[in-house]
Rosetta silent file (secondary structure, phi, psi, omega in degrees, C-alpha in Angstrom):
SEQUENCE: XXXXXXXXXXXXXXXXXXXXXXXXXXXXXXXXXXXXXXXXXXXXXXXXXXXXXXXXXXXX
SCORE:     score description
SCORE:     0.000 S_00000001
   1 L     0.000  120.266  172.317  -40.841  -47.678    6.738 S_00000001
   2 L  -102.165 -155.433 -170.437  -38.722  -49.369    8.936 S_00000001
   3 H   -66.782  -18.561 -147.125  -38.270  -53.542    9.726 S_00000001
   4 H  -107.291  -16.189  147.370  -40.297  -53.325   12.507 S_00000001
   5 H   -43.281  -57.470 -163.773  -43.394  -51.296   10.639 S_00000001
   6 H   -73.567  -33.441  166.282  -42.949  -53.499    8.037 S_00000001
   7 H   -88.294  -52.785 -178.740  -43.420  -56.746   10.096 S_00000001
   8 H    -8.056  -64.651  175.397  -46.272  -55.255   12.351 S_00000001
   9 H   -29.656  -54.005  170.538  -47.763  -54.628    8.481 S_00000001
  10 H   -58.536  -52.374   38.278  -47.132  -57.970    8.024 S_00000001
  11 H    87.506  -58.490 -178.684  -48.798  -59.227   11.052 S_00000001
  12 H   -67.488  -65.961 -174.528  -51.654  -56.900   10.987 S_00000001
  13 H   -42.230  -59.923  145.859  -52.262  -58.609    7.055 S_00000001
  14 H    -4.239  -71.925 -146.851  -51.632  -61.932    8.236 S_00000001
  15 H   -92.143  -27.943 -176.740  -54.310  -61.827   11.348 S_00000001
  16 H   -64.688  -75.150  -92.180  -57.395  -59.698    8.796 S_00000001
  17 H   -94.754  -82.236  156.718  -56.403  -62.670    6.403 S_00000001
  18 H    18.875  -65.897 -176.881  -56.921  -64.928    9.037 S_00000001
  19 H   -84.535  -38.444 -161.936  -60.041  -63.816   10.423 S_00000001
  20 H   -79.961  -13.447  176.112  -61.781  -63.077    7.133 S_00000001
  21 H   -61.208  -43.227 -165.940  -60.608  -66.853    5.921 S_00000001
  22 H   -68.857  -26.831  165.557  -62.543  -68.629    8.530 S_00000001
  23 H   -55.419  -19.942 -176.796  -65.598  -66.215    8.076 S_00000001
  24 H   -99.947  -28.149 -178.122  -65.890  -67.780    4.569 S_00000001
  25 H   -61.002  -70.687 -169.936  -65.041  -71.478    5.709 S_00000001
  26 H   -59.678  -23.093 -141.467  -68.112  -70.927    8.291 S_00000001
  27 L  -123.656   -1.601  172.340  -70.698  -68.931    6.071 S_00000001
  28 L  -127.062  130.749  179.872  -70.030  -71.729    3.026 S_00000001
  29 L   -86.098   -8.565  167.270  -71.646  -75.027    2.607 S_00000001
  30 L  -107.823  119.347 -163.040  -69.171  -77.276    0.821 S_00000001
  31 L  -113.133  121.568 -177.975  -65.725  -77.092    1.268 S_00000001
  32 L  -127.334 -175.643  158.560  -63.993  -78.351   -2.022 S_00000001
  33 H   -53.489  -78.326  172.130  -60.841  -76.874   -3.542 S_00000001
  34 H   -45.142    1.116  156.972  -62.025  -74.452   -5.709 S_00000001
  35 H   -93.075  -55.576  146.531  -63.925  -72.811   -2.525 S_00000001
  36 H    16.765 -113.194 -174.365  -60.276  -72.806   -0.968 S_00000001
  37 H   -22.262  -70.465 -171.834  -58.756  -71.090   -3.386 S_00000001
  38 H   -74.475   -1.364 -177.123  -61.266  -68.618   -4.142 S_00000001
  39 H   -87.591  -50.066  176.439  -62.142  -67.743   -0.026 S_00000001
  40 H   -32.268  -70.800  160.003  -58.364  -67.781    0.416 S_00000001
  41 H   -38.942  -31.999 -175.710  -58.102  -64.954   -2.485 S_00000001
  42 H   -80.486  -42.015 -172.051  -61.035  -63.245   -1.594 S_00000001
  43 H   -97.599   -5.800  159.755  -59.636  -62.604    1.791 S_00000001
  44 H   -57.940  -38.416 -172.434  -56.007  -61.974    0.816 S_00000001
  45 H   -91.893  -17.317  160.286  -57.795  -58.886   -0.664 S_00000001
  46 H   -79.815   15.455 -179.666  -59.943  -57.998    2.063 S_00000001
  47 H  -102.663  -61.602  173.963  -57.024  -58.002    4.234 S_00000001
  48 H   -42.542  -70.659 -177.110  -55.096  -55.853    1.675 S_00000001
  49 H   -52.466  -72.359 -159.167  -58.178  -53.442    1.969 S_00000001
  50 H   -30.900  -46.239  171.047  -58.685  -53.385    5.767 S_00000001
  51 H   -36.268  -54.320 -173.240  -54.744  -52.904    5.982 S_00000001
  52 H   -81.706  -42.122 -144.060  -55.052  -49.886    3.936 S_00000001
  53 H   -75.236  -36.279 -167.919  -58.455  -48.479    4.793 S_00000001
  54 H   -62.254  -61.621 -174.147  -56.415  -48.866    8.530 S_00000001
  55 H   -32.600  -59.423 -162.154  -53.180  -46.748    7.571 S_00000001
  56 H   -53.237  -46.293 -134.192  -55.810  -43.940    5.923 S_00000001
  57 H   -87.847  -49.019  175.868  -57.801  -43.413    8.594 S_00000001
  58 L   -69.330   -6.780 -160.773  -54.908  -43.528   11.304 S_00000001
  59 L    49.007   41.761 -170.319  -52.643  -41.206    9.256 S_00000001
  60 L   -77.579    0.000    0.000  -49.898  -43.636    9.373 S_00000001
């Protein structure tokens, strides 16, 4: 993997993270910390997945 894989990687993770935060900010009716926290986290790992599930599929 070279720098420019590795920020792409970055990038691609970044923009999933992105999209899947604001699906839980709209789809939730209170926004307090503790929803934060846990939407943030929930979608750092759905990011993480999508990222990967992307690589397998593409044979990267």
């Amino acid at each position: 993997m070279n720098r420019r894989t590795a920020l792409l990687g970055v990038g691609e993770v970044l923009a999933w993270w992105a999209v899947l935060a604001l699906l839980w900010l709209v789809f939730i009716s209170a926004v307090d910390t503790l929803e934060l926290v846990v939407g943030a986290s929930a979608a750092l790992l759905g990011a993480f997945a999508a990222w990967g599930a992307r690589r397998a599929v593409s044979g990267w």
